[in-house]
N, C-alpha and C positions, 0 to 999 in steps of 0.2 A: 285666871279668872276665878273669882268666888264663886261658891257654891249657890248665891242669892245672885249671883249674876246669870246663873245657867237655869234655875230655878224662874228670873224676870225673863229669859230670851224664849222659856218654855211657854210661858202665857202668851206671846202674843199674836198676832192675828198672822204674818210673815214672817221668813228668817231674813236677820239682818246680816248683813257681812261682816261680823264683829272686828276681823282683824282690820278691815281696812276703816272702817268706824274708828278703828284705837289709832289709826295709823291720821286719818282724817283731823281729830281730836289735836293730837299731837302738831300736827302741821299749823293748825289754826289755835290753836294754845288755849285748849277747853278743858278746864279741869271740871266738869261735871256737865254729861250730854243725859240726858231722859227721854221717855217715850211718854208724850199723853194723846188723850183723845180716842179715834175709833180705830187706829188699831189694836188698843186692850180689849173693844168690844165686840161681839156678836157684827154689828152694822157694816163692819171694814168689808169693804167688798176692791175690784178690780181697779176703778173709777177713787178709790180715798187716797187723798196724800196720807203721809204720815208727819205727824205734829214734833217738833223738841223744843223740851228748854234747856237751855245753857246757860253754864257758869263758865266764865273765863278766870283764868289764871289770876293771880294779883298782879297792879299794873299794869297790864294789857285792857288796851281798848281798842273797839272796830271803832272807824267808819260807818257810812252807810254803804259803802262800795264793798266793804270788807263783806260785813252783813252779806249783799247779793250775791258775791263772791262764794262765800262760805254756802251758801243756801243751795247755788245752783250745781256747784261741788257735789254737793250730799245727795242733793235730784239726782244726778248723774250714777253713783255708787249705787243708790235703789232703784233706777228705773222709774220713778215714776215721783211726779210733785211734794216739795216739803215745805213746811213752815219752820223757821226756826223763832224761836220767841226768848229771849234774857229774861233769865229768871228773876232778875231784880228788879224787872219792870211788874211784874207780877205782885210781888210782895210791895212795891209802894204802889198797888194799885189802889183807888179809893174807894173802888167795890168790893168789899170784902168776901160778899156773898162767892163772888166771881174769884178770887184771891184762895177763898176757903176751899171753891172746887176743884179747882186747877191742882194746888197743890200737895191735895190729900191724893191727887188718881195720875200720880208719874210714877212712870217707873226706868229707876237708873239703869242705863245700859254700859255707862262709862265713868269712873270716877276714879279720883285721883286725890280728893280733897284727906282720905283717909290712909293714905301711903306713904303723905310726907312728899310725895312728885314734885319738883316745882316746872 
């Protein structure tokens, strides 16, 4: 793990189980998992899911089965509700304002896009 990896796990509001996160990633063929929303913030309390976006590998596509799949997976590792969101729906979103937010206030927990991984 990078240094700006351990540095991202240090801010956030819970510890995440990084290995099985990596091992999760792996399984479901995610080359870039992030954390947005309230657990970067002060707000995160008992009762927050915790939010990601996701980049998948090249050539790989979910479903929407996969999507549930994949989501209820990750609930399961934390303990407690998640949102998984495709980051690409993000960036061709036609709110910018909402586009601009989003993606200025993630922070990568998992990536691969910089290793060469396929």
């Amino acid at each position: 793990m990078t240094e700006a990896s351990v540095d991202t796990l240090a801010q956030l509001a819970i510890a995440l189980p990084i290995d099985a996160i990596q091992a999760f990633c792996q399984r479901w063929q995610i080359a870039e998992l992030a954390v947005l929303g309230s657990i970067l913030r002060d707000d995160f309390d008992a009762n927050s899911d915790v939010d990601f976006l996701y980049v998948l590998k090249p050539n790989i596509r979910w479903s929407w089965r996969d999507l549930l799949q994949a989501e209820a997976e990750l609930a399961q590792l934390l303990d407690r509700k998640v949102d998984l969101v495709g980051k690409i729906s993000i960036e061709q979103s036609r709110n910018w304002l909402r586009k601009r937010n989003i993606l200025s206030s993630t922070k990568v927990v998992y990536d691969t896009t910089n290793r060469g991984e396929t």
